[in-house]
C-alpha positions as CSV (number, residue, x, y, z in Angstrom):
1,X,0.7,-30.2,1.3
2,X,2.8,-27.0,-0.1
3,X,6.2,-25.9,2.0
4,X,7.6,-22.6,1.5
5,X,10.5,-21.7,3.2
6,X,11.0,-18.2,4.8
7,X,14.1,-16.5,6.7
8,X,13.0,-13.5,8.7
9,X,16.3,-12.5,10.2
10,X,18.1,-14.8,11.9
11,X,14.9,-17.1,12.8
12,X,13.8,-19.8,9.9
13,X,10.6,-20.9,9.6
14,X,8.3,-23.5,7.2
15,X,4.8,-22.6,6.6
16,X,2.6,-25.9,6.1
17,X,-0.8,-25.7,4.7
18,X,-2.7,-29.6,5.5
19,X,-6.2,-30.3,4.6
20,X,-9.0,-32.0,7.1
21,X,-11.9,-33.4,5.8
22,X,-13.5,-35.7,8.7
23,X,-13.5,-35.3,12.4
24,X,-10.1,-35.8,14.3
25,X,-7.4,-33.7,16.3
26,X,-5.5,-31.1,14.4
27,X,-1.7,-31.0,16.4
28,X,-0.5,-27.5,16.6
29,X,3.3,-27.7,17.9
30,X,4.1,-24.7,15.8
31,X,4.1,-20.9,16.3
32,X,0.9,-20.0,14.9
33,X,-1.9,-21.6,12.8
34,X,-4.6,-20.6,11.1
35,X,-8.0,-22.4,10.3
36,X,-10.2,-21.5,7.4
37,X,-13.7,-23.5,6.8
38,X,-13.8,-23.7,3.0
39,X,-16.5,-26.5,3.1
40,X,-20.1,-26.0,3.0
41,X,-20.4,-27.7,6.5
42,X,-20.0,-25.9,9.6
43,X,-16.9,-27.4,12.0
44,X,-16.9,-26.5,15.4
45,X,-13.4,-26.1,17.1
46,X,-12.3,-27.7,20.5
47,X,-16.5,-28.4,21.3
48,X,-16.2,-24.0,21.4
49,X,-16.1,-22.1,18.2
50,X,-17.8,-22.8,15.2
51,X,-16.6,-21.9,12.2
52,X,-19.7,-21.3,9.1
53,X,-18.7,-21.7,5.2
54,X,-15.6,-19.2,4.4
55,X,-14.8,-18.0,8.3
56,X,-11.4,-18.2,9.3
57,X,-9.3,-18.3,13.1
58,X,-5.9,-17.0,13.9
59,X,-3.8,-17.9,16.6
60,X,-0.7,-16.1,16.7
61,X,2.4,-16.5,19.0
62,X,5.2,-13.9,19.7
63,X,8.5,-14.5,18.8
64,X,10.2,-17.3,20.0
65,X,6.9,-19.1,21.3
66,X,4.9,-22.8,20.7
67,X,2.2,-23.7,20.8
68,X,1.7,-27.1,21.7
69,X,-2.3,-28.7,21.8
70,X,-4.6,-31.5,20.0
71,X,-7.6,-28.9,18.4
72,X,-10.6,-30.8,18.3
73,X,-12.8,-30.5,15.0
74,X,-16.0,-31.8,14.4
75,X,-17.8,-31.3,11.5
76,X,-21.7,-31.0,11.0
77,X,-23.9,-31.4,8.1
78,X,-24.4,-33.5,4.7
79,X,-22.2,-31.0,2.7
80,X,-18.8,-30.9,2.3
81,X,-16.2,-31.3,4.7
82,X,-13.1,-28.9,4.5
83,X,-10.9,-27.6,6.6
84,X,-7.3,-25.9,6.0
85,X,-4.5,-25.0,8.4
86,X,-1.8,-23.1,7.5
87,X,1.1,-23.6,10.6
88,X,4.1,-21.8,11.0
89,X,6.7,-24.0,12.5
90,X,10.4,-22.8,13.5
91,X,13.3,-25.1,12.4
């Protein structure tokens, strides 16, 4: 997991990225996250969205805002499973 730390005016953040590689709950409890399939499987978000090889989904708050849910992933296929988030969590 790589941390970078950023100060955008008077409000510090921490970018995380974390890897997922089998089926689970990805917590949010940050400002906005990002996922990006980089496996060959296909994972389908929260029983919803599915997300092919290379496609990616933002969800961005305003300032000041959390979101706080339990994404469910699910992956499908016999290739690999990948999955990256990148959060942005205030400190």
């Amino acid at each position: 997991m790589s941390e970078f730390t950023i100060k955008a005016g008077f409000i510090e953040y921490d970018v995380n990225f974390i890897t997922y590689g089998q089926n689970g709950f990805v917590t949010s409890n940050c400002n906005s996250i990002a996922f990006t399939n980089v496996g060959s499987n296909p994972v389908t978000i929260d029983n919803t969205l599915v997300l092919q090889q290379n496609q990616s989904l933002a969800i961005e708050g305003n300032a000041g805002e959390i979101i706080n849910k339990q994404f469910l992933i699910t992956f499908s296929g016999a290739g690999t499973n990948n999955l990256v988030t990148i959060k942005k969590n205030y400190f």
